[in-house]
C-alpha positions as CSV (number, residue, x, y, z in Angstrom):
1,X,77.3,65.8,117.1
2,X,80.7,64.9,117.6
3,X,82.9,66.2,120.7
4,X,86.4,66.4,122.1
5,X,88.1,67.7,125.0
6,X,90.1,71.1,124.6
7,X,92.6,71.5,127.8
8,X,90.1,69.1,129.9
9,X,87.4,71.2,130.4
10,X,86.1,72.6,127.3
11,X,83.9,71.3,125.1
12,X,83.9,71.5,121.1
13,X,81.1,70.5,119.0
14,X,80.7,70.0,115.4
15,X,78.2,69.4,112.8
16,X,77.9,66.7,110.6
17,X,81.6,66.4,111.1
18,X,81.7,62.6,110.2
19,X,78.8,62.9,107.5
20,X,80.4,65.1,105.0
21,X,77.8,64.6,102.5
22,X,75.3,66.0,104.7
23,X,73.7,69.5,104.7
24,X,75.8,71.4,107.2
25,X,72.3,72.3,108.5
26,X,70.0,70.9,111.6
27,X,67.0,71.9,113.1
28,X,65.8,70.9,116.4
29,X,62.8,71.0,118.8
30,X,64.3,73.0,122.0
31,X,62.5,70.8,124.5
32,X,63.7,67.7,123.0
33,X,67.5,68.6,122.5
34,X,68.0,69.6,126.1
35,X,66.5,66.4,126.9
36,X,68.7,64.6,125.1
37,X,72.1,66.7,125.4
38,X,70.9,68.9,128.6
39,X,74.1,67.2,130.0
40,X,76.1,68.9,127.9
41,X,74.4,71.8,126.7
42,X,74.6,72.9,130.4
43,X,78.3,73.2,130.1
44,X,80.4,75.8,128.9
45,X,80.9,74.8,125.1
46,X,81.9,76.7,121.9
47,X,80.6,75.1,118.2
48,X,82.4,75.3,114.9
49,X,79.4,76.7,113.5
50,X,76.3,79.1,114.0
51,X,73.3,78.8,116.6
52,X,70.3,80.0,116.5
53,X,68.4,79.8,120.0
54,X,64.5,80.9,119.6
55,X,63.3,80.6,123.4
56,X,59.5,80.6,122.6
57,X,58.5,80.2,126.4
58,X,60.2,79.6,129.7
59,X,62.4,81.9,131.6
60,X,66.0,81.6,133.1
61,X,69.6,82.4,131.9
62,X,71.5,82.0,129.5
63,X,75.1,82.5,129.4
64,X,77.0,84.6,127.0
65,X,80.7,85.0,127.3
66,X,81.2,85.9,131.0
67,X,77.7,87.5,131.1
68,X,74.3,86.2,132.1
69,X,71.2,87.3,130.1
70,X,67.4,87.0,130.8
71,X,65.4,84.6,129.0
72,X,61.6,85.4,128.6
73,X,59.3,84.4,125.9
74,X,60.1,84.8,122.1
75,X,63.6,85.7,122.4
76,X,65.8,84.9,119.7
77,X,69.8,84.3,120.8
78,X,72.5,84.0,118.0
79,X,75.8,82.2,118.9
80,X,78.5,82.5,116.4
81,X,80.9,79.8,115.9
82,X,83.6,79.7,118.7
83,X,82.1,81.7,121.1
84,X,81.3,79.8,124.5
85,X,78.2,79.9,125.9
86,X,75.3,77.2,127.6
87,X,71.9,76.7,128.9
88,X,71.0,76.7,132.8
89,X,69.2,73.7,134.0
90,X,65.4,74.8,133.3
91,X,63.5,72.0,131.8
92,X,60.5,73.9,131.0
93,X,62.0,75.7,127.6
94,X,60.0,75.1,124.7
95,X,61.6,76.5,121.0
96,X,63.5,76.2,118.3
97,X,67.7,75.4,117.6
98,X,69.2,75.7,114.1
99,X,72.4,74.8,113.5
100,X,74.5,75.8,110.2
101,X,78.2,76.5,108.9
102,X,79.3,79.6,107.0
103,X,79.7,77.3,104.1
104,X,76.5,76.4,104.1
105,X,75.0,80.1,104.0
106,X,77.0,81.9,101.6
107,X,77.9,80.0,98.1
108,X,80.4,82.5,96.7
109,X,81.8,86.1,97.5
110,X,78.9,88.3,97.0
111,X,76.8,85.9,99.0
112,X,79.5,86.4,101.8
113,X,79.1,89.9,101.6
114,X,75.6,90.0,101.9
115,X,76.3,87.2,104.8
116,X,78.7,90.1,106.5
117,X,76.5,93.1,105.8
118,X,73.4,91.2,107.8
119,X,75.7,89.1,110.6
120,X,73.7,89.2,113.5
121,X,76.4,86.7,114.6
122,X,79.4,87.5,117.5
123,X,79.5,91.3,117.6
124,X,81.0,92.0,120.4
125,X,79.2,95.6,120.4
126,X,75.6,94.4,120.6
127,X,73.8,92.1,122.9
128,X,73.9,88.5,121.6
129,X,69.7,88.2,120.9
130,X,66.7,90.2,119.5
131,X,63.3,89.9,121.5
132,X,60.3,89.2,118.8
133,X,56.8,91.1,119.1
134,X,53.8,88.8,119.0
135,X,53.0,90.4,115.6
136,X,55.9,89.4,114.2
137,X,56.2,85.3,115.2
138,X,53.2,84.0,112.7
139,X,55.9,84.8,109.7
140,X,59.4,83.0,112.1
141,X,56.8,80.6,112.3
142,X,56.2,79.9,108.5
143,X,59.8,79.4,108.2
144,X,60.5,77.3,110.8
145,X,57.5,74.7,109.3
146,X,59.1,74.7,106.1
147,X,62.9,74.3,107.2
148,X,61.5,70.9,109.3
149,X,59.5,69.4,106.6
150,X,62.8,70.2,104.0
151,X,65.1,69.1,106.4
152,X,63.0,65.7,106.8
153,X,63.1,65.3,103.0
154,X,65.4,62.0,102.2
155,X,67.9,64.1,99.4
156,X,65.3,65.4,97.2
157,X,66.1,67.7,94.4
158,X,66.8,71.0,95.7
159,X,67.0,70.5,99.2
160,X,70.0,72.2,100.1
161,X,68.4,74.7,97.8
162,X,65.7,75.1,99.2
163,X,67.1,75.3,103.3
164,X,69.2,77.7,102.6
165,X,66.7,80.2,100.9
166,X,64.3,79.3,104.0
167,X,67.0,80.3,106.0
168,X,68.4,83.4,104.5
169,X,64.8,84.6,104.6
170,X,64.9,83.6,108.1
171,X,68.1,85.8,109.0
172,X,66.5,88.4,106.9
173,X,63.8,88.8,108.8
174,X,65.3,88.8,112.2
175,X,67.9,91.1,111.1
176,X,65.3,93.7,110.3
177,X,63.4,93.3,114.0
178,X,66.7,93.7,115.2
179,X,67.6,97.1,113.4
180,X,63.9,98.2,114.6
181,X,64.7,96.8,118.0
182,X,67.9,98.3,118.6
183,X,66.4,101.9,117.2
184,X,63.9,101.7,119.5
185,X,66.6,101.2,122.3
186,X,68.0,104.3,121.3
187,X,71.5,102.1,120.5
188,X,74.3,103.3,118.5
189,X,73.9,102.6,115.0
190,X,76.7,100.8,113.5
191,X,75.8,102.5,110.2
192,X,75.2,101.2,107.1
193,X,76.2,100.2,103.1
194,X,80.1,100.0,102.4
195,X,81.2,101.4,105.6
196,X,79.6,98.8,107.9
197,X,80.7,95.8,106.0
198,X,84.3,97.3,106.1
199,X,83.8,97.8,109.6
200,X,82.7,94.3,109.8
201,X,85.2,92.6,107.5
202,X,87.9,93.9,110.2
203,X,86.1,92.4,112.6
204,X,86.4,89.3,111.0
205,X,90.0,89.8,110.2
206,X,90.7,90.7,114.1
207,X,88.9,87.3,115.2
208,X,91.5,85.0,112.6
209,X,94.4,87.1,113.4
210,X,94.1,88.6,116.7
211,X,96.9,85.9,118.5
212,X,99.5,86.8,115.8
213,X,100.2,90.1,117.1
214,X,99.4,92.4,114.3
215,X,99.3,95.8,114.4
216,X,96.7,98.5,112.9
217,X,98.5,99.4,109.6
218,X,99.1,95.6,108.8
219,X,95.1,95.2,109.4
220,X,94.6,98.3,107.2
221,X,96.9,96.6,104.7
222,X,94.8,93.3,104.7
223,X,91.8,95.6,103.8
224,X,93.2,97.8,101.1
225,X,92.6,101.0,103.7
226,X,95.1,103.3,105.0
227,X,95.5,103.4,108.8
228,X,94.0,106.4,108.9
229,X,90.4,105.6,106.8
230,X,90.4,102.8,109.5
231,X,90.7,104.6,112.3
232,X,88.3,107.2,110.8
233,X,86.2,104.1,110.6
234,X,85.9,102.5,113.7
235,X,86.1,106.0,115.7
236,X,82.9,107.3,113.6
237,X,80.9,103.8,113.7
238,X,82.3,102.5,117.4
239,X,83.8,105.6,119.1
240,X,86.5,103.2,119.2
241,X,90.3,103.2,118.1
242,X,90.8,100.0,116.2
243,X,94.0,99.4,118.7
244,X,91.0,99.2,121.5
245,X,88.8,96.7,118.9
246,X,92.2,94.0,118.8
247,X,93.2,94.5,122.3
248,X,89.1,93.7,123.5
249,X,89.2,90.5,120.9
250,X,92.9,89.7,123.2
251,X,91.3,90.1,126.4
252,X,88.1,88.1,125.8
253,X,89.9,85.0,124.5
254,X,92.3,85.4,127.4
255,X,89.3,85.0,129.9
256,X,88.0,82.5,127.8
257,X,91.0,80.7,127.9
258,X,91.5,81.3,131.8
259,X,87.6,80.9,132.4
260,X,87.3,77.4,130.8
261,X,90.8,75.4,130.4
262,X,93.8,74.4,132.5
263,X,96.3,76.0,131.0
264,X,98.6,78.6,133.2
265,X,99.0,82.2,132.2
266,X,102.4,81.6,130.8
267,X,100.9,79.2,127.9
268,X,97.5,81.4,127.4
269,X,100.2,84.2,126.8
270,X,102.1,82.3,124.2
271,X,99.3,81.0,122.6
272,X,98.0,84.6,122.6
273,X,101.1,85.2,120.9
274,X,102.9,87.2,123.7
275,X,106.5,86.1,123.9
276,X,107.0,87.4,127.1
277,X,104.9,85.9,129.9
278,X,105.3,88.8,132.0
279,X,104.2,91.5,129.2
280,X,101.3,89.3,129.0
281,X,100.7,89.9,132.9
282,X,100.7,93.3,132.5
283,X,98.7,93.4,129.2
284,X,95.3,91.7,130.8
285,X,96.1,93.8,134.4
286,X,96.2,96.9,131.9
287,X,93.3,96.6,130.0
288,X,91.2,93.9,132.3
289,X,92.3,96.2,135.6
290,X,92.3,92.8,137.5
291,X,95.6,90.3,137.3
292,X,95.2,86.7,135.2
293,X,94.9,85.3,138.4
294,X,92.8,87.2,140.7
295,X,90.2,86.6,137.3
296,X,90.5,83.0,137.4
297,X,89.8,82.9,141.2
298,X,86.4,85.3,140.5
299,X,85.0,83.3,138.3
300,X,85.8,79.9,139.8
């Protein structure tokens, strides 16, 4: 893995980035890669691709955007790409890390679709892991076996092939203990079929545009809706205005931005895409119901 510094403090890591005719895949033996990068991986960080965390035993913390979540044995954590996170310092994990891109995943359209429908990947409306019952682990670890010895494989035909069914069936899976999880939990249900992918494709839309200050009809335009079939949308999936979706996707990369760089609130607000610094000021204090400042000094 490559790295450089963002604003001094944070951390970006890539994969493969100098070995472009690589598989934009790796798998990893927990133990091992936080001996090796526990320096680092210890840090607040964000990756330019997807993370798969499988904690098989240990306990401690792990760190989420701003939040703190137990780790206990055979839970399963999924870190999407650009979202900060790290380990604590407890050297007595033992698991699983996989690493892939989007690219990798999904091939064409209708595999991005089907990528979208099942992303269990940065949704800011469910908790960032899925615990796994002792039942269920024999099958993760099937797949895990074969994605090593393919991923060990020097180039053979099919092996791209072949990782990227493993993991698909992988993210299957998971995705289905997840849905049985979360019912169990009594969650909200972010539906299913058309209306969930739509609601996720905004998502997605939110998270490339959400610094160039657009509002709710040009979103609905970029998705073929009307304003009003997206509010209906996110208000019957979310109980949520889609107003409230871009102004949360705004305040989270503000923090992020105040949490782990240098830069004063003047430039996070222009690089939020607030021309006026002061609007800015009062946009976080609004919605955050704490100043840019007094954040920064709570979380220092």
């Amino acid at each position: 893995m490559a790295d450089k510094k963002t604003a001094k403090t944070i951390h970006e890591y890539h994969l493969s980035k100098n070995q472009p005719n690589q598989p934009q895949f790796a798998v990893h033996n927990l133990s091992d890669y936080l001996e090796e990068h526990g320096e680092s991986a210890t840090k607040p960080h964000i990756h330019s691709f997807y993370q798969i965390i499988w904690f098989k035993q240990g306990s401690g913390k792990h760190f989420v955007d701003f939040k703190a979540y137990n780790v206990h044995e055979n839970i399963v954590f999924f870190i999407a790409k650009n979202q900060v996170h790290y380990f604590d310092f407890s050297q007595d994990y033992t698991g699983i890390l996989i690493h892939f891109n989007e690219v990798f995943l999904a091939q064409n359209e209708n595999e991005i679709d089907f990528f979208l429908k099942g992303n269990i990947f940065n949704d800011f409306y469910k908790q960032p892991f899925s615990k796994l019952g002792n039942d269920s682990t024999p099958i993760f670890e099937e797949y895990i076996l074969q994605l090593e010895r393919e991923f060990i494989n020097n180039n053979e035909f099919g092996k791209e092939e072949l990782l990227r069914a493993y993991l698909k069936s992988f993210l299957i899976q998971i995705h289905r203990i997840k849905i049985r999880n979360e019912e169990a939990d009594n969650e909200v249900s972010l539906g299913s079929g058309e209306k969930r992918l739509q609601l996720l494709k905004f998502g997605k839309l939110i998270d490339e545009h959400y610094h160039k200050g657009y509002t709710v009809n040009e979103y609905a335009n970029l998705l073929f809706v009307s304003p009003r079939s997206l509010s209906n949308l996110t208000q019957q999936l979310l109980n949520k205005t889609p107003s409230q979706m871009i102004q949360e996707r705004i305040i989270l990369e503000a923090q992020r931005l105040l949490f782990h760089s240098n830069l004063n609130t003047n430039q996070i607000g222009y690089r939020l895409g607030f021309d006026d610094p002061s609007y800015f000021l009062k946009y976080f204090k609004k919605h955050s119901h704490i100043s840019p400042r007094d954040f920064r000094k709570s979380i220092s």
